[in-house]
ZAKOL-239788 format. One record per residue: x, y, z of N, C-alpha, C in turn; residue in one letter. Coordinates in steps of 0.2 Angstrom, whole numbers, padded with zeros to 4 digits, always signed. Layout:
N
XYZXYZXYZa/...
REM end
This chain:
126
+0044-0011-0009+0038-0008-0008+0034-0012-0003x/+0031-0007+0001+0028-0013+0007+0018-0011+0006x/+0016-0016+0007+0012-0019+0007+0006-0015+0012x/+0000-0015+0015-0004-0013+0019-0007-0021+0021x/-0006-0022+0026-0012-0028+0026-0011-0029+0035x/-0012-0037+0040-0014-0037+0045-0007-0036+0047x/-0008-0034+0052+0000-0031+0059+0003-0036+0058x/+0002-0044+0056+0007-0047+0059+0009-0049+0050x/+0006-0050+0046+0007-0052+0039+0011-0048+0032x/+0017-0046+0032+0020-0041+0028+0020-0044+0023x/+0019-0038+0018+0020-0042+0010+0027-0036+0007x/+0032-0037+0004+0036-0032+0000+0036-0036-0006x/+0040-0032-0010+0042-0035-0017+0049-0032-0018x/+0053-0035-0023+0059-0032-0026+0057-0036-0032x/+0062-0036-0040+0062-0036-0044+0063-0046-0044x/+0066-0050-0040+0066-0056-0043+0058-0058-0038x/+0059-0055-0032+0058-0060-0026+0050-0056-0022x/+0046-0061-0021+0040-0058-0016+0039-0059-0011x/+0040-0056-0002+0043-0059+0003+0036-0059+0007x/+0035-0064+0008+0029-0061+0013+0031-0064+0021x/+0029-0061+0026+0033-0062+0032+0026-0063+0038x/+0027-0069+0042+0021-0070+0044+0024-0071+0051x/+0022-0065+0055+0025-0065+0061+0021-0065+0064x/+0022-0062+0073+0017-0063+0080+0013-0071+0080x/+0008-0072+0081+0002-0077+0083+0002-0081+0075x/+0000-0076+0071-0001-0080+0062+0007-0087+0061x/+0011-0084+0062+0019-0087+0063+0018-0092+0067x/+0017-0092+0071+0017-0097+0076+0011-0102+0075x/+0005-0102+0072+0002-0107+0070+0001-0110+0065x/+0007-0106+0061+0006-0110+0054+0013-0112+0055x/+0018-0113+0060+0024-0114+0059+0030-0113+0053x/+0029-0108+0052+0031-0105+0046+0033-0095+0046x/+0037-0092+0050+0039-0086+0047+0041-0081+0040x/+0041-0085+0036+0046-0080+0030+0041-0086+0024x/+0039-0084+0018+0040-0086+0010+0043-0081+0006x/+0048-0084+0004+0050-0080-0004+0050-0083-0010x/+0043-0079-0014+0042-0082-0018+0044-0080-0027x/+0048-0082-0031+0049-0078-0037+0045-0077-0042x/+0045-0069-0041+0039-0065-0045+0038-0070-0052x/+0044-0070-0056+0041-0075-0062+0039-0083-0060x/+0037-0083-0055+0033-0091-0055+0029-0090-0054x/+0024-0084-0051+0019-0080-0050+0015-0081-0055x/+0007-0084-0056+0004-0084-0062-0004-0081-0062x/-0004-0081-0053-0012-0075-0051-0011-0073-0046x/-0014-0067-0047-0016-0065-0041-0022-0063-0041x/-0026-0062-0029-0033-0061-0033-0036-0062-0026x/-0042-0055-0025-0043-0056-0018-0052-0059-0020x/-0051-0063-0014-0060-0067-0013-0063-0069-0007x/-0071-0069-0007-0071-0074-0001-0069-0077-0002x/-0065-0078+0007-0064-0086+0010-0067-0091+0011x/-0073-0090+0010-0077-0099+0008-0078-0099-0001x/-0075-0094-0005-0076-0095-0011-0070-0100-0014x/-0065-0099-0011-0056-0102-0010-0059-0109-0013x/-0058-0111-0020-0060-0117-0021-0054-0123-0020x/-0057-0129-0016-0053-0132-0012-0045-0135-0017x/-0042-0135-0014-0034-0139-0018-0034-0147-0019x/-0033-0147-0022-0033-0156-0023-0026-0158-0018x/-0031-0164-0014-0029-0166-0009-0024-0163-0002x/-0030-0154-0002-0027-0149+0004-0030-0155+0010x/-0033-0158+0012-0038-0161+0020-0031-0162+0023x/-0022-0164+0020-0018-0165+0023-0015-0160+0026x/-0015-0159+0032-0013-0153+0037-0005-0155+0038x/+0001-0153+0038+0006-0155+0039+0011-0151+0038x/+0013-0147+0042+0012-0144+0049+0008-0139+0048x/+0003-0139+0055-0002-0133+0052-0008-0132+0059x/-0011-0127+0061-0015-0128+0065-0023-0125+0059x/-0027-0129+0063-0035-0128+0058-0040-0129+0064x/-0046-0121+0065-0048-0124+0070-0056-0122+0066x/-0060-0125+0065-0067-0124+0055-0068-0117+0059x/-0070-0114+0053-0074-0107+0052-0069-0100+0056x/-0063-0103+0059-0060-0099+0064-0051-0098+0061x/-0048-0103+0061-0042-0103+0061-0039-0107+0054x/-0035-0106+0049-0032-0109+0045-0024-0108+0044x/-0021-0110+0047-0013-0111+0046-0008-0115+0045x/-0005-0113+0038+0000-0118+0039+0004-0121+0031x/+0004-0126+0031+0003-0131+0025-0002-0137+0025x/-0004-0136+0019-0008-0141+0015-0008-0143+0012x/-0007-0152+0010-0011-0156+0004-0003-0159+0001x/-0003-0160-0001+0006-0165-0008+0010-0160-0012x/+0015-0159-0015+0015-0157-0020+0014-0160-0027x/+0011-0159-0030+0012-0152-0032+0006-0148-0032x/+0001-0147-0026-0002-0145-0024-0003-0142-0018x/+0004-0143-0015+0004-0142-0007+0001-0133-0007x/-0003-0131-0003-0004-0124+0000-0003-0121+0007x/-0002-0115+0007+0001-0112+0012-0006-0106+0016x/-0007-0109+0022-0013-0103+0025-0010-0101+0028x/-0013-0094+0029-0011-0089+0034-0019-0085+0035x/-0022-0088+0039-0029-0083+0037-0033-0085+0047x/-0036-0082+0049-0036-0081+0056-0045-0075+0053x/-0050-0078+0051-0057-0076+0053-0061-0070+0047x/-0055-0068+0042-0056-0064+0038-0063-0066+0034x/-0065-0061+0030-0071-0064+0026-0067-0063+0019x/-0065-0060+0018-0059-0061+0011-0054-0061+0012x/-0049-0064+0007-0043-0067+0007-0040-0064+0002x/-0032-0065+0001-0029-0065-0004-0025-0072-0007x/-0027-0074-0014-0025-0079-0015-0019-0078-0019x/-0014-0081-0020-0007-0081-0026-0008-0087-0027x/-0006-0088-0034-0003-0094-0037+0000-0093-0041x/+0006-0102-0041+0013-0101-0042+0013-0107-0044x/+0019-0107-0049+0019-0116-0054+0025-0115-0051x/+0028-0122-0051+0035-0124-0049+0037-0123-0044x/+0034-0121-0041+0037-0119-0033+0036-0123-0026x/+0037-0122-0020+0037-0125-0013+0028-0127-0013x/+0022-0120-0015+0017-0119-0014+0015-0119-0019x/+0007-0122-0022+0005-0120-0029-0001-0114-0026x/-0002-0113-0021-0005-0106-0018-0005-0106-0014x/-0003-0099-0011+0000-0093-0005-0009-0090-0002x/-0012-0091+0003-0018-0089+0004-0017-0085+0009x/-0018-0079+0010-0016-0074+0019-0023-0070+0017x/-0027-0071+0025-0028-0066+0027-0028-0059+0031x/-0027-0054+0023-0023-0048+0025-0031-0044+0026x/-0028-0037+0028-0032-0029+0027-0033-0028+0021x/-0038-0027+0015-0036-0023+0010-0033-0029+0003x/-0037-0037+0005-0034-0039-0001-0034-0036-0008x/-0036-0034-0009-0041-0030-0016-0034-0026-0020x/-0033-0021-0015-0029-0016-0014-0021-0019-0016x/-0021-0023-0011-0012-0030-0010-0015-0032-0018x/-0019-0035-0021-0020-0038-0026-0016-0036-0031x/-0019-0028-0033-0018-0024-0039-0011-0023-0038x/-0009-0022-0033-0001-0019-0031+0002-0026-0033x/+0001-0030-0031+0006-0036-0032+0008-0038-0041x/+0001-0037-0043+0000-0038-0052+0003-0033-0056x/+0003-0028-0051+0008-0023-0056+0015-0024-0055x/+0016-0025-0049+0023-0027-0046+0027-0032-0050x/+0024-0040-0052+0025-0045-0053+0026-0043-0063x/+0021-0040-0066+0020-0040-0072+0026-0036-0076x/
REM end
């Protein structure tokens, strides 16, 4: 099932796995095309302002990643087990995932329609 959100950002799901694909420009400045993430590590979903996004303990580390303030967020952030993953490019809402035991302890994209992606993914995942 595919997802609605920006041209470059696809979200699908299958039964283990939730893939999100981050192509064109988004891709290229978070250095990072593809996360699969498995639905049971999933423990929220949820769309909000993007200055609401309350900060990761010890995200300021950029590695690899482009940030350019109020404009651009890409990439990886911070250590594990807190590392986070942006994809966000000027949006005023976000959609944020969080995830225990994994590569990210949250997936942040700036998609179309987080609200929307939100409910779908919770039903998806639950």
């Amino acid at each position: 099932m595919a997802y609605p959100g920006d041209m470059s950002i696809e979200i699908t799901t299958e039964p283990q796995n939730l893939h999100v694909r981050v192509g064109g420009v988004n891709g290229l400045l978070s250095l990072k095309r593809r996360l699969d993430i498995p639905t049971h590590l999933i423990t929220g979903v949820e769309a909000m302002d993007r200055k609401a996004v309350p900060p990761g303990e010890g995200t300021w580390l950029r590695a690899p990643g482009t940030y350019i303030p109020g404009l651009i967020r890409h990439g990886s952030y911070g250590r594990p087990p807190h590392r986070e993953f942006w994809a966000v490019f000027r949006p005023k809402r976000v959609l944020v995932i969080t995830v225990r035991d994994w590569d990210y302890a949250r997936v942040i994209l700036g998609i179309r329609d987080p609200e929307t992606n939100a409910a779908a993914i919770a039903t998806a995942v639950s």
